[in-house]
C-alpha positions in Angstrom: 21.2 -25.2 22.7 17.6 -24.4 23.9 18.8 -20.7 25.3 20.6 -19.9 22.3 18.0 -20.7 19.8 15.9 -18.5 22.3 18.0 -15.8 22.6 18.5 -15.8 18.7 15.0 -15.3 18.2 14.5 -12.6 20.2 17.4 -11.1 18.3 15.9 -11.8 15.2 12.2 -10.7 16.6 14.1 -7.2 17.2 15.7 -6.9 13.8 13.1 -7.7 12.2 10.6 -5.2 14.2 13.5 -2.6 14.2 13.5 -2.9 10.0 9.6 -3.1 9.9 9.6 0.5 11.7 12.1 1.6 9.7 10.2 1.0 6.4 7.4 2.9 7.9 9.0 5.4 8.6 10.9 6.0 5.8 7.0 5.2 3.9 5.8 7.8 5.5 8.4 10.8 4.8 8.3 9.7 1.7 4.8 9.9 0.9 4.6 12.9 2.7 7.2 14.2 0.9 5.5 13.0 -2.8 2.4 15.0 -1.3 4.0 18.1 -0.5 5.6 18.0 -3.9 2.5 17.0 -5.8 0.7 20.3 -4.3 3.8 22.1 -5.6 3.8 20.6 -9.0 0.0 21.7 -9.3 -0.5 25.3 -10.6 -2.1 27.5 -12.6 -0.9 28.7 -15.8 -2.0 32.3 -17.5 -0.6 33.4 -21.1 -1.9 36.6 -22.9 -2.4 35.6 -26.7 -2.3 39.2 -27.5 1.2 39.3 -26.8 1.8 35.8 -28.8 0.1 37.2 -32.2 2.1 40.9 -31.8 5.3 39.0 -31.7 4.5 36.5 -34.3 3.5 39.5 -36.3 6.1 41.6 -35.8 8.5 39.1 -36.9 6.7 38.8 -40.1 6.6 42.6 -40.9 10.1 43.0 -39.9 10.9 40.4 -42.4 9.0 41.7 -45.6 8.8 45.6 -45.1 11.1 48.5 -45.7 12.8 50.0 -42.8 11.0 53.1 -42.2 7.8 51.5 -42.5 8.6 48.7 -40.0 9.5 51.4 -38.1 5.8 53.3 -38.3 4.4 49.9 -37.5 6.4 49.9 -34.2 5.5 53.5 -33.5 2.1 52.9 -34.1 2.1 49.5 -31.5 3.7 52.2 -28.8 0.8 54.4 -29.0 -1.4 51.2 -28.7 -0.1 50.2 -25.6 0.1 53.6 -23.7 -3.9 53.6 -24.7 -4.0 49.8 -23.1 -2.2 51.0 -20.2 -4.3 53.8 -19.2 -7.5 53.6 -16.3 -10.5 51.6 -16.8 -13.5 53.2 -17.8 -16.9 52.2 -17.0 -16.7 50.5 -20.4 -13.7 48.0 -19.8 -11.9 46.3 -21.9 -13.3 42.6 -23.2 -11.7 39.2 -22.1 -11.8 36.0 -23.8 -10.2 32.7 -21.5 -9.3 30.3 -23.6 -9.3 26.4 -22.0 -8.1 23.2 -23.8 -10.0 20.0 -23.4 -8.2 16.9 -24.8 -10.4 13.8 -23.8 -9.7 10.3 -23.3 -12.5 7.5 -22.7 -12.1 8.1 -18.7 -12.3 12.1 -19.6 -9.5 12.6 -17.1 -9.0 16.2 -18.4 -11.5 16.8 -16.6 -9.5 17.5 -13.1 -7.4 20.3 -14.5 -10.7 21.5 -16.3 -12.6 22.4 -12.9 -9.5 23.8 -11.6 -9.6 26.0 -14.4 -13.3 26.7 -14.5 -13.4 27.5 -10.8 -10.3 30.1 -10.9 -11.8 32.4 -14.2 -15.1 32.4 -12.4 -13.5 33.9 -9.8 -13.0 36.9 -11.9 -14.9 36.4 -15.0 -17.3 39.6 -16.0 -21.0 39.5 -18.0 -18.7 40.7 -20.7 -16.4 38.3 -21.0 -16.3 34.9 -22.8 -14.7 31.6 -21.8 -14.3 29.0 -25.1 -13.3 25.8 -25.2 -11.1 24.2 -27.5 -12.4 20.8 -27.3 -11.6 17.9 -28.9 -12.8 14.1 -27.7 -14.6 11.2 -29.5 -16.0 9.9 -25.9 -15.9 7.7 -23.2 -17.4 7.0 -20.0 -20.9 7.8 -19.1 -20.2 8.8 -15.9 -16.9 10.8 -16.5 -18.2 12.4 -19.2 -21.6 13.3 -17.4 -19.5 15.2 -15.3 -17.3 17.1 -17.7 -20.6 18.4 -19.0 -21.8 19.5 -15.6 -18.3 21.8 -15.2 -18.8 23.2 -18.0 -22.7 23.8 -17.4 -21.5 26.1 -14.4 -20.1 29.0 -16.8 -23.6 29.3 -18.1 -25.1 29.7 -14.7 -22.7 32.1 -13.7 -24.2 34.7 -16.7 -20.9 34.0 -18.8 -20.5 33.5 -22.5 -19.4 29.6 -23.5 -18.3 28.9 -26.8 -16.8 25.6 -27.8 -14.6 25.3 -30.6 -14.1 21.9 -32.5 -11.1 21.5 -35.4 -11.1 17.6 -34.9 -13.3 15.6 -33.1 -16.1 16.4 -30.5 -18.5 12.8 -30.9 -20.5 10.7 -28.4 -19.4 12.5 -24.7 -17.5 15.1 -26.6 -20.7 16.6 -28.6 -22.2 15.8 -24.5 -19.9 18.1 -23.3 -20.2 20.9 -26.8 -23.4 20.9 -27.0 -23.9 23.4 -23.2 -22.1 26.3 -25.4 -24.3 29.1 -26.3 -22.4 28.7 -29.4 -20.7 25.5 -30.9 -17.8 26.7 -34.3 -16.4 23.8 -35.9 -13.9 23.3 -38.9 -15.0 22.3 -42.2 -14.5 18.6 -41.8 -14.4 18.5 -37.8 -16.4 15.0 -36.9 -19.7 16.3 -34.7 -22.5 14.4 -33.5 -22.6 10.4 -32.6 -25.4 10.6 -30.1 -25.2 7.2 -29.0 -24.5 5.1 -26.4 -22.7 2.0 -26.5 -22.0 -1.3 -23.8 -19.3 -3.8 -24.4 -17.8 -6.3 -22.1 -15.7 -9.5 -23.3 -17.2 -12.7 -21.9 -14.3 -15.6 -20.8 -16.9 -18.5 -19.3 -16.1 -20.8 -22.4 -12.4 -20.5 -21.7 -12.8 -21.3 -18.2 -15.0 -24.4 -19.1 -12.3 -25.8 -21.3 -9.6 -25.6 -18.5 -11.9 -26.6 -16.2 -11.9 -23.6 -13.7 -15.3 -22.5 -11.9 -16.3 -19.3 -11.5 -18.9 -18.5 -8.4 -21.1 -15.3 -8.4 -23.1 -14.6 -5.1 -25.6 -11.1 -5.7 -28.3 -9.8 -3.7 -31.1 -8.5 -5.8 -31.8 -9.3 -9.2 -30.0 -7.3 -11.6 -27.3 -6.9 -9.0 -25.3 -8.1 -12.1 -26.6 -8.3 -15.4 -23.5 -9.2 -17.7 -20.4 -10.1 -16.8 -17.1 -11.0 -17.3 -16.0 -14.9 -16.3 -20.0 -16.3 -15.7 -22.4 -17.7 -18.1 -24.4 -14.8 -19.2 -28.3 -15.1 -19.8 -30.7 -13.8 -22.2 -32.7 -12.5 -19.2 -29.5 -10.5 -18.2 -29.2 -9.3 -21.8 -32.4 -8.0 -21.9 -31.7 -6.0 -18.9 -28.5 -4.8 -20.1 -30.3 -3.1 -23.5 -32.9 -1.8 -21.4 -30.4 0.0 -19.2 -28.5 1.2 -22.6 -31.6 2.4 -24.3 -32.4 4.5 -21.2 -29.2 5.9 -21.1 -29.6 6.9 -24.8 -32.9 8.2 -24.1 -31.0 10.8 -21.4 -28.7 11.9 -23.4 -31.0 12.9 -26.3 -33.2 14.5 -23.6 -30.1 16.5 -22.5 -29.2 17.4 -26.1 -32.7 19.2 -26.8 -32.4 20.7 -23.6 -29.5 22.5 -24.6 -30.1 22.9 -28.0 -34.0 22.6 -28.4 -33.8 23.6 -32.4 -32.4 20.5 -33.6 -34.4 17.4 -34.6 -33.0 15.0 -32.3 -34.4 12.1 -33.6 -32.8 12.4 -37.3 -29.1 13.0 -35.7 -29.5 10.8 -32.7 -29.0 7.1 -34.7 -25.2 7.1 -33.4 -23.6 8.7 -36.3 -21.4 11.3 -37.1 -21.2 13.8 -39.5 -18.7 16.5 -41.0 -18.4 20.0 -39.9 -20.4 21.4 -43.0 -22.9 18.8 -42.9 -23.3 19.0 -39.0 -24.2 22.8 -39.4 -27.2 21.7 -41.6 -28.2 19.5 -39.2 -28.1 22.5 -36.4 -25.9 20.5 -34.5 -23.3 23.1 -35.0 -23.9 27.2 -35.3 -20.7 28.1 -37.3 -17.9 27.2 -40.0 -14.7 28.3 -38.5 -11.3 27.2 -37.2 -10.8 27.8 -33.2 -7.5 30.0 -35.2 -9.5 32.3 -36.7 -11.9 32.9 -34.0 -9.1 33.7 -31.5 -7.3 35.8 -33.8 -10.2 37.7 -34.5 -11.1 38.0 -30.8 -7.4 39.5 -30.0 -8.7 42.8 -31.9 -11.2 43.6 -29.4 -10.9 42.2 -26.4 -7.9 40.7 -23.9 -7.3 36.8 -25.1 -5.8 35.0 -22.1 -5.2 30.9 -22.2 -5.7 29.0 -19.0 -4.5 26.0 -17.7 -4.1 24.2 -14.7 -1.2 22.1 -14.3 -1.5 18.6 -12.4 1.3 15.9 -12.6 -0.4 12.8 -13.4 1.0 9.5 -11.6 2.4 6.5 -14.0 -0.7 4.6 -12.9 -3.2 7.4 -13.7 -2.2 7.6 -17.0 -2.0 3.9 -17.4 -5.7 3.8 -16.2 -6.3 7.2 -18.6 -5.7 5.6 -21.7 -7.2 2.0 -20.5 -11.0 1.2 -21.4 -13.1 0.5 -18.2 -13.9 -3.5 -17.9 -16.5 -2.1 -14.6 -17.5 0.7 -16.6 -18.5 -0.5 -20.3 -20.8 1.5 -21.3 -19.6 4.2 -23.3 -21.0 7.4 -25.0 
């Protein structure tokens, strides 16, 4: 009885090892295979606008005018493109890149945006212009501080930024506007909300009534000023203002550095104001839809939109649209 319970665990020793390699190895091809995949799933997308508007137009014309003088129109667009077609000249052609910024409170866009950024630099002229359709009502100090920074790099490459606003660019989103040499908005586009904001629920009473403990050991004293299960303290609130006022204080210091004409201490109370009222206030420089401004830019220069495609995993975009518990405090 003793040798055959030996023997059958030495069997079941094997089996189990044989199944526990298995796994791995199967783990492994697998993740190597959701690598190799991922890298092909990320790529960079280029679409002339020019093209987009002729078309759109076309169809238009070919609905409302006669024959013969849709047919001139046509003519007229053939002679256009042979003079597009023909050798640069010393004075070459404008381009505009167009990029799309959609933020969320962790700013995730941010990963296709320096893709982006990184490849039109590559090729991006004196004369040409890079704007930004941007639309985000904030987030994450941090996240935010960094979308900011990407954008800052145009500038110090010697190219034109322009950010363009036809909903909401508040809190990190004016952070990340306000590094355009030029900011356009749309009449009633929300602009401004220089303010920074720290909020964290507190579950110590709970625990007390159920009679759980929560222990906390930190070395040094601000280690952990509020928190989430422990008793907070007034000393610890004191030091979690201070730390939010300072963080206001840096962002209305990088505000005036960027846009040193504005009075920074009558829009930075944590408001928010409409387009027309927010070019008053110097926060923006210009009435206008990003539409307009694109389709006027098509008449002089090549209009190009830019995007680099990444494949977000399910618990990215779970965490994307998820307010940070570690990181509460918000512009």
């Amino acid at each position: 009885m003793i040798d055959f319970l030996t023997e059958y665990g030495i069997f079941l020793a094997k089996g189990v090892t044989l199944v526990l390699l298995f796994l791995l190895a199967f783990g492994g091809m697998l993740r190597l295979y959701t690598r190799k995949k991922s890298v092909r799933d990320e790529h960079l997308e280029v679409k002339k606008l020019n093209e987009k508007y002729q078309r759109m137009s076309l169809v238009l014309k070919a609905a409302t005018l006669s024959k013969k003088a849709f047919k001139q129109e046509l003519k007229a667009l053939k002679v256009q493109h042979k003079q597009n077609r023909k050798p640069s000249t010393d004075n070459e052609r404008k381009r505009v890149y167009v990029l799309k910024f959609k933020g969320d409170v962790r700013a995730s866009a941010v990963a296709s945006l320096r893709e982006s950024i990184t490849a039109i630099l590559t090729v991006a002229k004196p004369l040409d212009e890079i704007v930004v359709l941007l639309e985000s009502s904030g987030g994450t100090v941090h996240e935010y501080g960094l979308a900011a920074s990407q954008l800052r790099r145009i500038g110090s490459k010697g190219v034109k930024l322009t950010v363009a606003v036809d909903k909401v660019a508040a809190s990190g989103g004016y952070m990340m506007a306000c590094v355009a040499d030029r900011i356009i908005a749309a009449p009633f586009a929300i602009i401004g909300s220089i303010g920074v904001i720290g909020q964290l629920p507190n579950f110590n009473r709970l625990l007390k009534k159920i009679d759980i403990d929560f222990e906390q050991i930190t070395a040094g004293e601000y280690k952990r000023t509020l928190n989430l299960f422990g008793e907070n303290t007034e000393n610890g609130r004191a030091k979690a203002q201070e730390e939010i006022k300072d963080t206001h204080r840096l962002f209305k210091e990088f505000v005036v550095e960027n846009r040193p004409k504005m009075d920074i201490e009558t829009i930075a109370t944590g408001e928010h104001w409409y387009g027309k009222r927010a070019l008053t206030l110097n926060l923006v420089d210009e009435l206008c839809t990003s539409d307009d401004y694109l389709c006027a830019a098509a008449l002089q220069a090549d209009v190009y939109e830019v995007s680099y495609i990444r494949r977000k995993g399910f618990l990215e975009r779970l965490l994307s649209s998820t307010p940070s518990l570690l990181s509460s405090v918000h512009f």
